[in-house]
TIMI-2910 file (N, C-alpha, C, CB; in pm, 1 decimal, decimal comma, always signed):
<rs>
+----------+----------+----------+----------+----------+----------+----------+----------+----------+----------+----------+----------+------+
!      n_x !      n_y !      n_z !     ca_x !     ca_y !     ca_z !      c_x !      c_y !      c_z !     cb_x !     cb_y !     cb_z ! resn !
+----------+----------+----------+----------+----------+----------+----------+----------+----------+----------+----------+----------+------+
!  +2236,6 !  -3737,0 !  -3944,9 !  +2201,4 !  -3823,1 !  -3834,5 !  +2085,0 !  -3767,1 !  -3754,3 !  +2320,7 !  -3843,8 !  -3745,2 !  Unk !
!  +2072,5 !  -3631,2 !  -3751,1 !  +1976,4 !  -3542,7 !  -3635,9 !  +1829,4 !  -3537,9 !  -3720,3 !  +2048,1 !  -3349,1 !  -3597,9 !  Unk !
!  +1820,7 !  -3549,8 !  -3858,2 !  +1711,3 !  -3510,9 !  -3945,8 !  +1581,6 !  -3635,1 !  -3915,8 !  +1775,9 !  -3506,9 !  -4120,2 !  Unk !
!  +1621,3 !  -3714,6 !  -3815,0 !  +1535,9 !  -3850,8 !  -3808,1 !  +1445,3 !  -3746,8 !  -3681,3 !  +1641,1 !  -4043,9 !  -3749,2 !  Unk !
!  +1514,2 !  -3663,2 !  -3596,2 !  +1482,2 !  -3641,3 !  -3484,2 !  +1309,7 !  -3562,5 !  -3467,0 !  +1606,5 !  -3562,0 !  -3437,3 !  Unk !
!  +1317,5 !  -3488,9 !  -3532,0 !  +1193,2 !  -3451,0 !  -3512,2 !  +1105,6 !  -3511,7 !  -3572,0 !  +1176,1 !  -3343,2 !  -3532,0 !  Unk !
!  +1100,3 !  -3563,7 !  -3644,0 !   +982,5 !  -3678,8 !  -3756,7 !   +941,8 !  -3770,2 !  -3667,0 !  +1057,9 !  -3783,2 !  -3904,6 !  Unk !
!  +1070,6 !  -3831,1 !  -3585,6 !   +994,2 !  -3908,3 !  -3452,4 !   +949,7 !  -3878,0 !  -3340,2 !  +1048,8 !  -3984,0 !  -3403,8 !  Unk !
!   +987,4 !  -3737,0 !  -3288,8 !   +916,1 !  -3657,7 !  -3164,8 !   +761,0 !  -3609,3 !  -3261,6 !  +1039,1 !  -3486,5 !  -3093,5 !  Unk !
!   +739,1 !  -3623,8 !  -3357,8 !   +623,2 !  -3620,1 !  -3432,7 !   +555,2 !  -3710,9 !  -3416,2 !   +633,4 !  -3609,7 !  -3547,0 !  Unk !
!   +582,0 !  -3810,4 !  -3483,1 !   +543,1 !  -3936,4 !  -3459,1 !   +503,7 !  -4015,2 !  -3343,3 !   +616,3 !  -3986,0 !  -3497,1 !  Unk !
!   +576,3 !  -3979,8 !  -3219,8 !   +579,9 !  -4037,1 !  -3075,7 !   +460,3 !  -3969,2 !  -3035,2 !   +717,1 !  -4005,1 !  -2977,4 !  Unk !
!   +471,7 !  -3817,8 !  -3080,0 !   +362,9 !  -3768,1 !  -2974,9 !   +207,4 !  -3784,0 !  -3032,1 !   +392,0 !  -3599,8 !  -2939,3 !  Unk !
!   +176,7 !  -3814,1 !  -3194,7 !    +88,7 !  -3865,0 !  -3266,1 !    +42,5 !  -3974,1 !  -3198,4 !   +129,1 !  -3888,9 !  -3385,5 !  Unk !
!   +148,4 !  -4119,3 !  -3156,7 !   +105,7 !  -4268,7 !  -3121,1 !    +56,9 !  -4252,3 !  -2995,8 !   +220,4 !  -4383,5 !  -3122,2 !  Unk !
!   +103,8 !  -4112,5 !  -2938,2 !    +81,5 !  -4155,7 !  -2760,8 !    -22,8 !  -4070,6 !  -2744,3 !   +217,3 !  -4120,7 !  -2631,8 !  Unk !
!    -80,9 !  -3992,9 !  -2844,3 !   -189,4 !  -3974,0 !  -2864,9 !   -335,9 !  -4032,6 !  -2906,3 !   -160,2 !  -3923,0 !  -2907,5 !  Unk !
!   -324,1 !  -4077,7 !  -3004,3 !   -393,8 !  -4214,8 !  -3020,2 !   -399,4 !  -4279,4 !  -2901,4 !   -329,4 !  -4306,6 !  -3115,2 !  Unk !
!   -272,3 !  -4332,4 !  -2831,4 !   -286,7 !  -4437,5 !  -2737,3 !   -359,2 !  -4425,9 !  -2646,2 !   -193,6 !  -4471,3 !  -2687,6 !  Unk !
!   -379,4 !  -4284,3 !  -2614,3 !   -461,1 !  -4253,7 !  -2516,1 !   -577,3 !  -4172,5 !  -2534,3 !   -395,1 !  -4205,1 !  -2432,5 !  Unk !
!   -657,2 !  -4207,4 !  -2659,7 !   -748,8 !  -4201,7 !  -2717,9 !   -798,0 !  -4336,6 !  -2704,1 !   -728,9 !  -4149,6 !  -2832,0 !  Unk !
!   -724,7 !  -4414,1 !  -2747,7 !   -762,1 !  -4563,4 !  -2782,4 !   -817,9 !  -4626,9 !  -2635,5 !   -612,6 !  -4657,2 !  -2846,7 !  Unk !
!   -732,8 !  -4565,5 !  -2521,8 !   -659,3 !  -4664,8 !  -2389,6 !   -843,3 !  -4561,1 !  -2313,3 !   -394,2 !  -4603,0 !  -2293,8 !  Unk !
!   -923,5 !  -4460,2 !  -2375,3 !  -1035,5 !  -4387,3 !  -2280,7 !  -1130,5 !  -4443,9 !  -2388,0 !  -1033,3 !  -4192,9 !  -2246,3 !  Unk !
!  -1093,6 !  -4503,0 !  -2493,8 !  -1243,3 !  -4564,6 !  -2560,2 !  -1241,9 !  -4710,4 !  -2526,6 !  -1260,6 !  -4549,5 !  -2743,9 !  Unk !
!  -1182,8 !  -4759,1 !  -2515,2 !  -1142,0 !  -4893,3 !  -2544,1 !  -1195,2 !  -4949,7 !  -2413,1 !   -978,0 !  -4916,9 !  -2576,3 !  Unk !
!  -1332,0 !  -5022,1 !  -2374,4 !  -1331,6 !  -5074,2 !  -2248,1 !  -1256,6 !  -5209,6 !  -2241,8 !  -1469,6 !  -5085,9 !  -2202,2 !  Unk !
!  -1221,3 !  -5317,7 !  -2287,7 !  -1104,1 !  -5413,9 !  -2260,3 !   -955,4 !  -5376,1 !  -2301,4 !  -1134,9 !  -5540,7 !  -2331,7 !  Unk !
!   -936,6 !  -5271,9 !  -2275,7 !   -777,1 !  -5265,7 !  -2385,1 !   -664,2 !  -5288,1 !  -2293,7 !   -736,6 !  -5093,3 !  -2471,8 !  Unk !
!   -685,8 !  -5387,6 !  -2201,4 !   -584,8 !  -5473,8 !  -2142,7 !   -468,4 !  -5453,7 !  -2219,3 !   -621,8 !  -5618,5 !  -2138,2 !  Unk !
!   -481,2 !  -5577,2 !  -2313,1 !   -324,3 !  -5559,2 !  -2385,8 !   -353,2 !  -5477,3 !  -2433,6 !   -249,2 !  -5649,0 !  -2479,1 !  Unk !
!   -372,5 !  -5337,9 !  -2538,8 !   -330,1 !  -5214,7 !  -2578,6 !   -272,2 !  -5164,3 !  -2495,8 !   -408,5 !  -5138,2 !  -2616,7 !  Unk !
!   -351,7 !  -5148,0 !  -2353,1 !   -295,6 !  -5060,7 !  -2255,7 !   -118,8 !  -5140,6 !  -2261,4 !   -401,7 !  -5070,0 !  -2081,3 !  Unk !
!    -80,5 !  -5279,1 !  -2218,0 !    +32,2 !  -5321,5 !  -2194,0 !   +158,0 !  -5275,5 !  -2330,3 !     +0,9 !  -5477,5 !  -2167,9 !  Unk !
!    +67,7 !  -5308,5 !  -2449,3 !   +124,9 !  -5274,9 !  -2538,1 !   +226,7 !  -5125,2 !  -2529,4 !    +23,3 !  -5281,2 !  -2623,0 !  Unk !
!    +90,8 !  -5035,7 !  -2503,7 !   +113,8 !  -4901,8 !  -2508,0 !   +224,2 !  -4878,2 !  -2387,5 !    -27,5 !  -4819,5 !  -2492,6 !  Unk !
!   +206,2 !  -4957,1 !  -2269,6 !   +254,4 !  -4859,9 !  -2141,7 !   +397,2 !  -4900,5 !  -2174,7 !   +193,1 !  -4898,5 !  -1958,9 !  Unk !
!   +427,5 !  -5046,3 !  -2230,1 !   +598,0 !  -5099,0 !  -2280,2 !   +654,9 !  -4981,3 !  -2389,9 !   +596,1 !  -5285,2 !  -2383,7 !  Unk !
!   +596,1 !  -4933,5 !  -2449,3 !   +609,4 !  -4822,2 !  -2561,1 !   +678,9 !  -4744,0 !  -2525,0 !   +505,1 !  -4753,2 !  -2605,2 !  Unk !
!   +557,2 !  -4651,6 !  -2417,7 !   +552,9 !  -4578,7 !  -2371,7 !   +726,7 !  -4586,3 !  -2227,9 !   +393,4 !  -4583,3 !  -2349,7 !  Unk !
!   +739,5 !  -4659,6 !  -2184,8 !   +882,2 !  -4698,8 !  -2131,3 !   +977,2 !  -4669,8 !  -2215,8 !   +901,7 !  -4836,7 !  -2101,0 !  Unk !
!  +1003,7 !  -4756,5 !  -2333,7 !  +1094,2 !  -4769,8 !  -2412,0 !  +1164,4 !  -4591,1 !  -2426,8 !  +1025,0 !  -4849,7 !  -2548,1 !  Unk !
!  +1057,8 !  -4536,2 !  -2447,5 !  +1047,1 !  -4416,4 !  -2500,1 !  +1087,6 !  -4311,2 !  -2432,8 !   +939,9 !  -4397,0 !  -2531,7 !  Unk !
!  +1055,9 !  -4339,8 !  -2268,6 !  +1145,8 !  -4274,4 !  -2172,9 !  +1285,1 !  -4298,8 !  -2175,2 !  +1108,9 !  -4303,0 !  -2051,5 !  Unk !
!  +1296,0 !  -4412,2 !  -2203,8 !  +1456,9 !  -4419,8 !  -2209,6 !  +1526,3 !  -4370,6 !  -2312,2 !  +1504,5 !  -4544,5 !  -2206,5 !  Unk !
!  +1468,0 !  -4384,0 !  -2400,3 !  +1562,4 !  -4382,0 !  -2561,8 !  +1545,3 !  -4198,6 !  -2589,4 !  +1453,1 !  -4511,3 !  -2739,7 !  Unk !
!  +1408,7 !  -4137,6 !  -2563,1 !  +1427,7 !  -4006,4 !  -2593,6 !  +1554,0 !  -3918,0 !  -2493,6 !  +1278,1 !  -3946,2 !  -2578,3 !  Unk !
!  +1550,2 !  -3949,6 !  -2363,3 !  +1678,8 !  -3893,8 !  -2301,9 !  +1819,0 !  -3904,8 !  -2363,3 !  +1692,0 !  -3952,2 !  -2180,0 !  Unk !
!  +1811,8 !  -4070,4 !  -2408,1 !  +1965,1 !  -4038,8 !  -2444,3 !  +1994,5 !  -4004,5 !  -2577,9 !  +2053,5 !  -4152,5 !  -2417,9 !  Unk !
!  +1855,0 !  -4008,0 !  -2642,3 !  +1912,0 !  -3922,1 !  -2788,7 !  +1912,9 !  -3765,2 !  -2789,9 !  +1810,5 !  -3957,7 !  -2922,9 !  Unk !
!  +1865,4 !  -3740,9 !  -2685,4 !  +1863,6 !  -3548,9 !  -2684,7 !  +2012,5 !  -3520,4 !  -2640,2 !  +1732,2 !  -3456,2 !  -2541,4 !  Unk !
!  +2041,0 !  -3622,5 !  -2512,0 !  +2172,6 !  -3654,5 !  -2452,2 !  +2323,7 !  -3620,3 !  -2564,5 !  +2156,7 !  -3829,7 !  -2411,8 !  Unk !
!  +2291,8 !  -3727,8 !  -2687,6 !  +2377,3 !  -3762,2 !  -2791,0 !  +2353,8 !  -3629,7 !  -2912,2 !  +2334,5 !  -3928,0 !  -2845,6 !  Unk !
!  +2257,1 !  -3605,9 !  -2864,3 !  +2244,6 !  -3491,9 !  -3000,2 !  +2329,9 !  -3399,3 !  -2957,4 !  +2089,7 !  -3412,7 !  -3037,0 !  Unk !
!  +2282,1 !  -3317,9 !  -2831,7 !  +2426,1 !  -3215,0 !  -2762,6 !  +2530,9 !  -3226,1 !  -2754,0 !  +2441,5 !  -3185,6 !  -2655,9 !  Unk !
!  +2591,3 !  -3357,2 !  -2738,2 !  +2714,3 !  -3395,7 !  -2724,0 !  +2815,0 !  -3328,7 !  -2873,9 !  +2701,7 !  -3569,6 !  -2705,4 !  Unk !
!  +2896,9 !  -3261,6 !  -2844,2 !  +2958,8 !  -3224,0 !  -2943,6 !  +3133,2 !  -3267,9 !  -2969,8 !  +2931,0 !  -3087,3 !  -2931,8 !  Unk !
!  +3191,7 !  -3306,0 !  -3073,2 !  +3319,8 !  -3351,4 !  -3071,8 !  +3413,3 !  -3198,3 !  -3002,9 !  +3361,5 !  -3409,2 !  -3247,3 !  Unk !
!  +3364,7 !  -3081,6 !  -2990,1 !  +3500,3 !  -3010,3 !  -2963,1 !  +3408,1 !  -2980,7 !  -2838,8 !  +3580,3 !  -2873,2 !  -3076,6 !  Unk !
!  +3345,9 !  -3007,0 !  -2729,3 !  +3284,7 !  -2979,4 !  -2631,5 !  +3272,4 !  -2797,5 !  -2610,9 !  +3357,0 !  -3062,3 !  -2524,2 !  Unk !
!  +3244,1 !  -2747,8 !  -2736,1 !  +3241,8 !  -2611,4 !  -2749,9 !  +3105,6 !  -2539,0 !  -2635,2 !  +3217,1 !  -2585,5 !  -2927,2 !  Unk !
!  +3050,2 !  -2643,1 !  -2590,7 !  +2972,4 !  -2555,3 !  -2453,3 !  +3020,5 !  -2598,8 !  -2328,5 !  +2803,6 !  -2576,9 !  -2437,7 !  Unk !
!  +3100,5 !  -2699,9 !  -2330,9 !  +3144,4 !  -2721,5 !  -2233,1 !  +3051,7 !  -2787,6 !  -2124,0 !  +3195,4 !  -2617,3 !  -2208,1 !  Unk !
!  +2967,0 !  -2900,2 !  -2171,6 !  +2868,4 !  -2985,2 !  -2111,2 !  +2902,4 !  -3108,7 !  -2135,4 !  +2738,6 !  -2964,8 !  -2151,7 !  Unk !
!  +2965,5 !  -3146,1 !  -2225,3 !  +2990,9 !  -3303,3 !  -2269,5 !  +3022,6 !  -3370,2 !  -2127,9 !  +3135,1 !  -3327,3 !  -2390,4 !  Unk !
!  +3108,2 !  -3340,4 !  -2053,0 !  +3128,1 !  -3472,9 !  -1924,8 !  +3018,3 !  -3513,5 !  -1853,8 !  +3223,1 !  -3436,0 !  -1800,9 !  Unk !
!  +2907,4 !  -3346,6 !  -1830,7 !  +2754,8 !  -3364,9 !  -1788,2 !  +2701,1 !  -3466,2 !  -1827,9 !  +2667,8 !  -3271,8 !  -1827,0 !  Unk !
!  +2712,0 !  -3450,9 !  -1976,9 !  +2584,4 !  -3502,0 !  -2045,6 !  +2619,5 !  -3693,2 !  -2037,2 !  +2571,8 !  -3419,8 !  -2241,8 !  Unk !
!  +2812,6 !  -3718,2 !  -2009,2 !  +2778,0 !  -3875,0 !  -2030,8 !  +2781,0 !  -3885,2 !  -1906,4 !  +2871,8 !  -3983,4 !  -2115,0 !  Unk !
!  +2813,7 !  -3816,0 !  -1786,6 !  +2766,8 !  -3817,1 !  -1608,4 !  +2568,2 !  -3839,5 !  -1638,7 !  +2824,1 !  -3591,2 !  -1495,6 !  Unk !
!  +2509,6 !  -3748,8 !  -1700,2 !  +2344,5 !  -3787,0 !  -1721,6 !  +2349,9 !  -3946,9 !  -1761,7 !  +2258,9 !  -3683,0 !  -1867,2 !  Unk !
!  +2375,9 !  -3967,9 !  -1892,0 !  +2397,3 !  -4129,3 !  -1988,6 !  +2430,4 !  -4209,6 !  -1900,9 !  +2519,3 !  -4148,0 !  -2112,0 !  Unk !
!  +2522,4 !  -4188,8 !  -1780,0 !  +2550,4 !  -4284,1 !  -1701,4 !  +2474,1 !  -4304,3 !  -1547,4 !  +2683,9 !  -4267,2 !  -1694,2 !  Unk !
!  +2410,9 !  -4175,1 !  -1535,4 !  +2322,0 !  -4173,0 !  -1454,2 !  +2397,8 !  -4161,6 !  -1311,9 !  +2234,1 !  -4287,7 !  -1478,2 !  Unk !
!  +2526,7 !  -4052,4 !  -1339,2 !  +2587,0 !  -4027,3 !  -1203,8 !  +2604,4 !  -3900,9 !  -1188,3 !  +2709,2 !  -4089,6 !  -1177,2 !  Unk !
!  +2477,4 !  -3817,3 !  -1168,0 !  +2488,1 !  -3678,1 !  -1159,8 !  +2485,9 !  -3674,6 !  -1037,3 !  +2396,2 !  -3593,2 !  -1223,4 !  Unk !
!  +2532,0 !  -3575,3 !   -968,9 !  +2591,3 !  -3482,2 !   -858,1 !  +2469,5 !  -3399,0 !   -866,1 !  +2748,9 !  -3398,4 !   -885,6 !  Unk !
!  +2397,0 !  -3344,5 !   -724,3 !  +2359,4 !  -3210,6 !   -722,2 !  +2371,3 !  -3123,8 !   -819,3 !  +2408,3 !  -3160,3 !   -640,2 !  Unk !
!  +2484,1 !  -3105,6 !   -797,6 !  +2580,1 !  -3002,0 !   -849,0 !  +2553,6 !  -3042,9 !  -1004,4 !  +2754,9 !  -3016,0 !   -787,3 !  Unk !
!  +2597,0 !  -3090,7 !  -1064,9 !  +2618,9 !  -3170,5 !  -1207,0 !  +2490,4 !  -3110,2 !  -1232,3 !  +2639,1 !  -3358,0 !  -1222,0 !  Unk !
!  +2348,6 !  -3167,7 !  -1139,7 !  +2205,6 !  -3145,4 !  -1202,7 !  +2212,7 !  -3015,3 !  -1231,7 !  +2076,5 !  -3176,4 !  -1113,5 !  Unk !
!  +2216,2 !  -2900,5 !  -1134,3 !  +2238,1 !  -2748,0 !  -1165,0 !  +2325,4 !  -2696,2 !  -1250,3 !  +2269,8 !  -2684,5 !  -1065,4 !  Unk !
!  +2424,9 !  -2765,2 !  -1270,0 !  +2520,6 !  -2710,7 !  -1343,4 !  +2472,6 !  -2725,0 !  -1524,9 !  +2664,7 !  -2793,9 !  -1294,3 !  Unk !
!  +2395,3 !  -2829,0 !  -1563,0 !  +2338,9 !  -2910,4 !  -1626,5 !  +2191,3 !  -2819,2 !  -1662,6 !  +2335,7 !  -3048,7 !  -1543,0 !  Unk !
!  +2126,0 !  -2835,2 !  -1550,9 !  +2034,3 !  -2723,6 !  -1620,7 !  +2031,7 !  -2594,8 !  -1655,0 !  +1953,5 !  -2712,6 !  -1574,9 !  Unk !
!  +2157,3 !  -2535,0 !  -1627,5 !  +2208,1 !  -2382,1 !  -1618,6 !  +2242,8 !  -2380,2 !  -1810,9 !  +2389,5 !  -2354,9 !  -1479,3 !  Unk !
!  +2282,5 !  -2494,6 !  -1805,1 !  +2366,0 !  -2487,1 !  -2006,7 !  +2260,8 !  -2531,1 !  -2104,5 !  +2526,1 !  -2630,1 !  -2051,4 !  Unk !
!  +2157,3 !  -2603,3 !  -1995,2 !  +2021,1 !  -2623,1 !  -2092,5 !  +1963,9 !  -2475,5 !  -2085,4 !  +1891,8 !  -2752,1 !  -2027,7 !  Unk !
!  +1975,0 !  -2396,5 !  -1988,7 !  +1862,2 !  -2326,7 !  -1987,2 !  +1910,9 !  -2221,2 !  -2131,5 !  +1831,5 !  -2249,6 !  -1819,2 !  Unk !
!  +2083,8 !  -2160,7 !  -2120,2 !  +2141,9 !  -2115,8 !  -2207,7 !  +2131,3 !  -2152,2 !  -2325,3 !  +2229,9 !  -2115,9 !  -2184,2 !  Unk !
!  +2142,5 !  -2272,3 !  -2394,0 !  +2123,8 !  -2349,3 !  -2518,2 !  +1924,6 !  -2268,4 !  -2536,0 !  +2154,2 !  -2579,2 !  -2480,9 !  Unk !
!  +1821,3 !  -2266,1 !  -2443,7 !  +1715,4 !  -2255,0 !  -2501,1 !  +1716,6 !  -2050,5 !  -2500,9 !  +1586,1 !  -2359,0 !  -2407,6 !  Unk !
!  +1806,2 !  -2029,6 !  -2448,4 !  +1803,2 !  -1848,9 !  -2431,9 !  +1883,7 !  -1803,4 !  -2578,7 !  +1917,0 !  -1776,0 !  -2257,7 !  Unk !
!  +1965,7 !  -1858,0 !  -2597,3 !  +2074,2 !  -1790,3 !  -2692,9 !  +1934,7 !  -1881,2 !  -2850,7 !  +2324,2 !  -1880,2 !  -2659,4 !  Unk !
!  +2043,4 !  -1786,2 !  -2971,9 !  +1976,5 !  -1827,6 !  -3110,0 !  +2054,1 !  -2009,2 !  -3149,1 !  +2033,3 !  -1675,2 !  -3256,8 !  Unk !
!  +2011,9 !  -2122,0 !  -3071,6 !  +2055,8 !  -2202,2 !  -3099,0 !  +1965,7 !  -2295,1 !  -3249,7 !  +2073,9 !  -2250,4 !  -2967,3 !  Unk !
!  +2029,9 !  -2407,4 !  -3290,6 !  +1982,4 !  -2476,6 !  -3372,3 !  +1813,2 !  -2494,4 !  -3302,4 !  +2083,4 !  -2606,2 !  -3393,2 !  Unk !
!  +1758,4 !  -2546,1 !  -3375,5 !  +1635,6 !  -2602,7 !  -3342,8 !  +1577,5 !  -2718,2 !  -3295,4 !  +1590,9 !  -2595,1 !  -3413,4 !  Unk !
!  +1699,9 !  -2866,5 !  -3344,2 !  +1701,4 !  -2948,6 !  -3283,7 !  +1802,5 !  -2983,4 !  -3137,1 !  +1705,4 !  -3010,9 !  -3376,7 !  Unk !
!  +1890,8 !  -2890,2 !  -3095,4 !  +1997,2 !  -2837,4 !  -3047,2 !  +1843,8 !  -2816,0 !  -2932,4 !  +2111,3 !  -2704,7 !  -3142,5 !  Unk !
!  +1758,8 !  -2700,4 !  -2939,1 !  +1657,8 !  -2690,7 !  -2819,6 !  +1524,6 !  -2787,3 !  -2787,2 !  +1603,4 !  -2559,2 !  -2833,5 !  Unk !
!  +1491,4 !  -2877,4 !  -2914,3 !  +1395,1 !  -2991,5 !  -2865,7 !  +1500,6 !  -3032,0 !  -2810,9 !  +1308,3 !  -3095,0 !  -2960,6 !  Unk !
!  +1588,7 !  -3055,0 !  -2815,4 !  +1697,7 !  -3206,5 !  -2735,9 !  +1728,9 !  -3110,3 !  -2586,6 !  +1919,1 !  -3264,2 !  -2860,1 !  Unk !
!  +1746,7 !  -2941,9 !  -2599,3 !  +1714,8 !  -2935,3 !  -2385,0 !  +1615,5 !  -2928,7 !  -2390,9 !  +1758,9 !  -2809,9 !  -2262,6 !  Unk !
!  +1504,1 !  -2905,9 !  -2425,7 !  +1387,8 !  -2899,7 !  -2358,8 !  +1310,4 !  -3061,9 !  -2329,4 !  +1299,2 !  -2798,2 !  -2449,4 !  Unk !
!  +1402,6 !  -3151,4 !  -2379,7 !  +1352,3 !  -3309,9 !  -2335,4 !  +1442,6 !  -3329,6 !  -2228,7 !  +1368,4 !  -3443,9 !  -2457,0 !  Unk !
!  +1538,9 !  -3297,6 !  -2207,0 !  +1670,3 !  -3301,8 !  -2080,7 !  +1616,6 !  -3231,8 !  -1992,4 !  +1827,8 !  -3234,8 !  -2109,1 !  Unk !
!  +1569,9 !  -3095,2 !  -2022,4 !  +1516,8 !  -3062,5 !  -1898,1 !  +1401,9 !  -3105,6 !  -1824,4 !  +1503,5 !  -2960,2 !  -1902,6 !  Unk !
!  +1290,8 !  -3157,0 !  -1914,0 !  +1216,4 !  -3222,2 !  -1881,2 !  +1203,4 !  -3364,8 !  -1745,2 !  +1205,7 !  -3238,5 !  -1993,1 !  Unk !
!  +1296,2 !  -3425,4 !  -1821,3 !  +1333,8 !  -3552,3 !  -1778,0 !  +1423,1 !  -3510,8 !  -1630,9 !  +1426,3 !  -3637,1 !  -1908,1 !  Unk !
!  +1516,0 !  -3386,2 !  -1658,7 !  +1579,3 !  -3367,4 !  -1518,6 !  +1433,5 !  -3344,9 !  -1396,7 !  +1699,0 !  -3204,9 !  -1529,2 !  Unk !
!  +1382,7 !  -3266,6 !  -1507,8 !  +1251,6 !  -3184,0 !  -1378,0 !  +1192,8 !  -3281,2 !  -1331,0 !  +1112,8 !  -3075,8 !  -1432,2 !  Unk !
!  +1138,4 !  -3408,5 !  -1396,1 !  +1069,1 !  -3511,4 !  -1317,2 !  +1182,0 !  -3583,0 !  -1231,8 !   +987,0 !  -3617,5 !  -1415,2 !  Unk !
!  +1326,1 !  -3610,9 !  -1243,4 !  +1345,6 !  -3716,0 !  -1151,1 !  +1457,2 !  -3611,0 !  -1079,6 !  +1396,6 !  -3884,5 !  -1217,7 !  Unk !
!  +1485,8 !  -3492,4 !  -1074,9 !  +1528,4 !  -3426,4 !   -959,4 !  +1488,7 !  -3307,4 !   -920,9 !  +1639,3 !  -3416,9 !   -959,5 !  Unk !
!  +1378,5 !  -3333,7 !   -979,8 !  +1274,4 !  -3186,4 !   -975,3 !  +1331,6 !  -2990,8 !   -972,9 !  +1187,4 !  -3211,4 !   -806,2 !  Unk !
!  +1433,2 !  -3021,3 !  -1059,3 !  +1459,6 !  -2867,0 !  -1139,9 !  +1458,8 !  -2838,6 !  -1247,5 !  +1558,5 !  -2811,5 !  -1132,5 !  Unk !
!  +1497,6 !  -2762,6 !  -1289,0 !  +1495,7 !  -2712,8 !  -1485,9 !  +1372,1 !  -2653,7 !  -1513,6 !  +1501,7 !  -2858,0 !  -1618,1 !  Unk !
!  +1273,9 !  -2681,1 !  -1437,6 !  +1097,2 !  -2605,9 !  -1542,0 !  +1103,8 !  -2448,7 !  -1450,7 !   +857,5 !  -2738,2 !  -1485,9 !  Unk !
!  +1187,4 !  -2389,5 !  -1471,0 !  +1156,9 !  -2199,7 !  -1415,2 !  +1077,7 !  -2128,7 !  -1520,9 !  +1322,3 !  -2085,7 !  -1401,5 !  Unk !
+----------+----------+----------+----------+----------+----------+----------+----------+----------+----------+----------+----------+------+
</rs>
């Protein structure tokens, strides 16, 4: 299920490259730009909750799973956020999988822009 994951964080960051290649040559690129910026949305949403779903584990062996569907549901606590970036930061310190750390380092990301912690 996880082997799709990086081929499309490949891929995403290829198109939104282009796009904004395309969106500084392009003097009418009205619709490209619209094209691109709906994309570019979609993409905020869907990459959170697949990094979200990738961590999620059936025996909650880190002990983040309630976090992570409190994130999915978008009812984090202070607390929750810190607590949350403390197991991301661990997942990127310890010898974890590889897609296991693109998926915190997009969580943390996404925490850092909309509650501004996680980037130390």
């Amino acid at each position: 299920m996880t082997e799709w994951f990086a081929p499309l964080v490949s891929a995403l960051s290829l198109l939104f490259a282009a796009g904004g290649y395309a969106r500084s040559r392009t003097h009418d690129a009205s619709g490209l730009e619209r094209r691109l910026t709906k994309l570019e949305t979609q993409m905020e949403l869907l990459m959170p909750w697949a990094a979200a779903k990738m961590l999620h584990s059936p025996d909650d062996h880190r002990g983040m799973d309630e976090l992570l569907d409190r994130f999915l549901n978008e009812q984090l606590e202070r607390d929750d956020v810190i607590h949350l970036v403390h197991s991301l930061q661990r997942i990127l310190r310890e010898n974890s999988h590889e897609r296991d750390r693109a998926a915190a380092h997009i969580l943390l990301s996404v925490l850092a822009e909309r509650y501004g912690v996680g980037l130390d």
